[in-house]
C-alpha positions in Angstrom: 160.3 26.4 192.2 160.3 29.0 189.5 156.8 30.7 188.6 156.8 32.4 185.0 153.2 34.6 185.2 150.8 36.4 183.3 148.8 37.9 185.8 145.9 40.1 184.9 143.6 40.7 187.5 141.4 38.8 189.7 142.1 36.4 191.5 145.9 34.4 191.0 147.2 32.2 193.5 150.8 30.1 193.4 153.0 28.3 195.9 153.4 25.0 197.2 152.3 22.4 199.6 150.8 19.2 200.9 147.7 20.0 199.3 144.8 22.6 198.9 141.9 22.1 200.8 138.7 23.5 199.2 137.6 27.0 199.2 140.8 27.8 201.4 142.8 29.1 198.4 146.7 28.4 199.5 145.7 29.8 202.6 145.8 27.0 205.1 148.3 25.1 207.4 149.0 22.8 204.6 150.5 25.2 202.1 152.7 28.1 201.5 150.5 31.0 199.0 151.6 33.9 197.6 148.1 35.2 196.6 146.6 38.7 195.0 145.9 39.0 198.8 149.6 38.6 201.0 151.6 35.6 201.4 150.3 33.4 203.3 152.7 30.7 205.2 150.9 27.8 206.7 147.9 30.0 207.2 150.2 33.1 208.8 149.1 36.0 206.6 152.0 38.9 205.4 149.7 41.7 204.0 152.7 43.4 202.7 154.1 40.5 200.2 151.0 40.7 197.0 151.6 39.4 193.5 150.3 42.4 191.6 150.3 43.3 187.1 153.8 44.1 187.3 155.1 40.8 188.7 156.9 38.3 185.9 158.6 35.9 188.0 158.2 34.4 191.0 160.9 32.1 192.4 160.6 29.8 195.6 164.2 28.6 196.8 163.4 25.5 199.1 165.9 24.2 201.8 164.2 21.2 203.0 168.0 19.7 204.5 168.3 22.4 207.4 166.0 22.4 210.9 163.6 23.9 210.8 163.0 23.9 207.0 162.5 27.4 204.8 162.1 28.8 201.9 163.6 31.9 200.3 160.8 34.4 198.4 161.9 36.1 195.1 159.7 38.4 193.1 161.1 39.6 189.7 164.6 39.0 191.4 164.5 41.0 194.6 164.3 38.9 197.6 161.0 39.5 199.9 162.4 37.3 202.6 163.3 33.9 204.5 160.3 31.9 206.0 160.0 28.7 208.1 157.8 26.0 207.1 156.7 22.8 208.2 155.3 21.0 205.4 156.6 17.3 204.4 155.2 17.0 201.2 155.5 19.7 198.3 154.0 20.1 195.2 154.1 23.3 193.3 150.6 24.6 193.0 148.6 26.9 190.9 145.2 28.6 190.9 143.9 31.8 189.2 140.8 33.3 186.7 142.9 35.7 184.3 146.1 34.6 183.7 148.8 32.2 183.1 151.8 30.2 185.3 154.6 28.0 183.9 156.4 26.1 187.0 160.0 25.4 186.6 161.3 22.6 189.4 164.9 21.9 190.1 166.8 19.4 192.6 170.2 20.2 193.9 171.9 17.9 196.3 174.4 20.2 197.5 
């Protein structure tokens, strides 16, 4: 999943994931977040990992083939990392106040 942003300020939040419980802002068990806050996988928080004003693109390489599944963090093209995840459903997911996100999805069955 490919995240084009326009972040601002406030609060932005984008990943993926089974769903978003309320109030728990892509911060639970059920989804991956990368947040104004950290990155958050399955509710695991990395305080180190922020989407901050100078962040364009955000790109979320998903291996769901392998065991365990995981997913390879991009932020304007340098990689932050590769994290397990448990999920079985995804949908790319969005929340913010003062900004913009266009989400680019792509398939490969290599």
């Amino acid at each position: 999943m490919k995240y084009l942003i326009n972040y601002k300020n406030k609060r932005f939040r984008i990943g993926f994931g089974d769903f978003c419980e309320k109030n728990y802002r892509l911060q639970t068990k059920n989804s991956i977040g990368l947040t104004d806050e950290g990155l958050f996988v399955e509710g695991k928080k990395y305080e180190n990992i922020k989407i901050e004003s100078n962040i364009k693109e955000i790109i979320f390489i998903i291996n769901l083939k392998e065991n365990p599944k995981y997913f390879e963090l991009f932020i304007n093209g340098k990689s932050y990392g590769i994290f397990n995840f448990t999920i079985d459903k995804i949908y790319g997911l969005a929340a913010f106040r003062c900004g913009s996100a266009i989400i680019n999805t792509s398939r490969s069955s290599i």
